[in-house]
C-alpha positions, 0 to 999 in steps of 0.5 A: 697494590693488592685491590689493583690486582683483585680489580683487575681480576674481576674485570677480566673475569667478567669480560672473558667468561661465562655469562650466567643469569644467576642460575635461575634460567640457566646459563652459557659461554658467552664468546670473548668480548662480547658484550651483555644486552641491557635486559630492559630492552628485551623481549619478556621471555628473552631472558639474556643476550649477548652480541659479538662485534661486526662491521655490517648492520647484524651483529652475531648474537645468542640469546636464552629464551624461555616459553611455557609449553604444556605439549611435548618438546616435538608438538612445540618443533612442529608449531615453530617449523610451521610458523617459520615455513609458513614465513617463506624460511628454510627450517631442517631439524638436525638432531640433537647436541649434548649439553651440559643439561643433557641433550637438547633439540637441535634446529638451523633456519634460515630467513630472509631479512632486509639485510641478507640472509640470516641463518639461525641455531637453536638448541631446545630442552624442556623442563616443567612444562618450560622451553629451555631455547638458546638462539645463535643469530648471524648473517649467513655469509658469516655463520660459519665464521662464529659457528665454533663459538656458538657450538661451544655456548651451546655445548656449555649450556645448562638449566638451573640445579633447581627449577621454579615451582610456577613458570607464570613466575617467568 
């Protein structure tokens, strides 16, 4: 009866609870019951992501990133505004937001796509020449509906205790 319960308290653990990356580029809150992207099918420098359920085709979704930056965290906002402005997207810096890694840069966009209007968060830290970046992705109709989650994932992240010697080992 016992292994049942310990079973059962695993599954619950990892279906409900924070979705960590074994510490090495960081970690958040991933919301209830949303499931883990397998890594295989991601982007190099997108490390994890996790997508919500949705009847339309954009599921809601975060995602960490990490990128070598040798400029400051404001040269590397104002390459990505241009690039993004450059694209015909809205982009409005709104400050910073606390974490639990300390204060990170804050950036809405929003971009055309052929499913609607898709309207991105993004919360920036840079640490060893590295850009920290976790992306929350919804369509804009629905934004507000997961931006308490997405505030509380963000909210909740946090860069390893210990940083890699070398970003090239990314």
């Amino acid at each position: 009866m016992k292994p049942k319960i310990i079973l059962f308290i695993i599954a619950l653990v990892l279906s409900t609870s924070a979705y960590s990356l074994d510490n090495q580029f960081g970690s958040f809150i991933s919301p209830k019951g949303w499931k883990i992207i397998d890594k295989k099918l991601l982007p190099g420098n997108v490390k994890c992501l996790v997508q919500g359920r949705t009847l339309n085709d954009v599921p809601p979704s975060l995602n960490l990133a990490v990128e070598n930056c040798t400029s400051s965290l404001e040269n590397y906002l104002k390459s990505a505004k241009s690039i993004f402005v450059s694209k015909g997207d809205s982009w409005q810096q709104l400050g910073t937001i606390k974490t639990r890694s300390g204060p990170a840069a804050l950036v809405l966009i929003t971009q055309d796509s052929p499913f609607g209007q898709v309207r991105l968060m993004q919360a920036f830290i840079q640490q060893n020449n590295v850009i920290y970046l976790l992306t929350a992705t919804a369509l804009k109709e629905e934004f507000n509906k997961y931006y308490s989650d997405f505030f509380k994932a963000f909210q909740s992240f946090s860069l390893p205790e210990t940083f890699l010697s070398d970003p090239e080992e990314f």
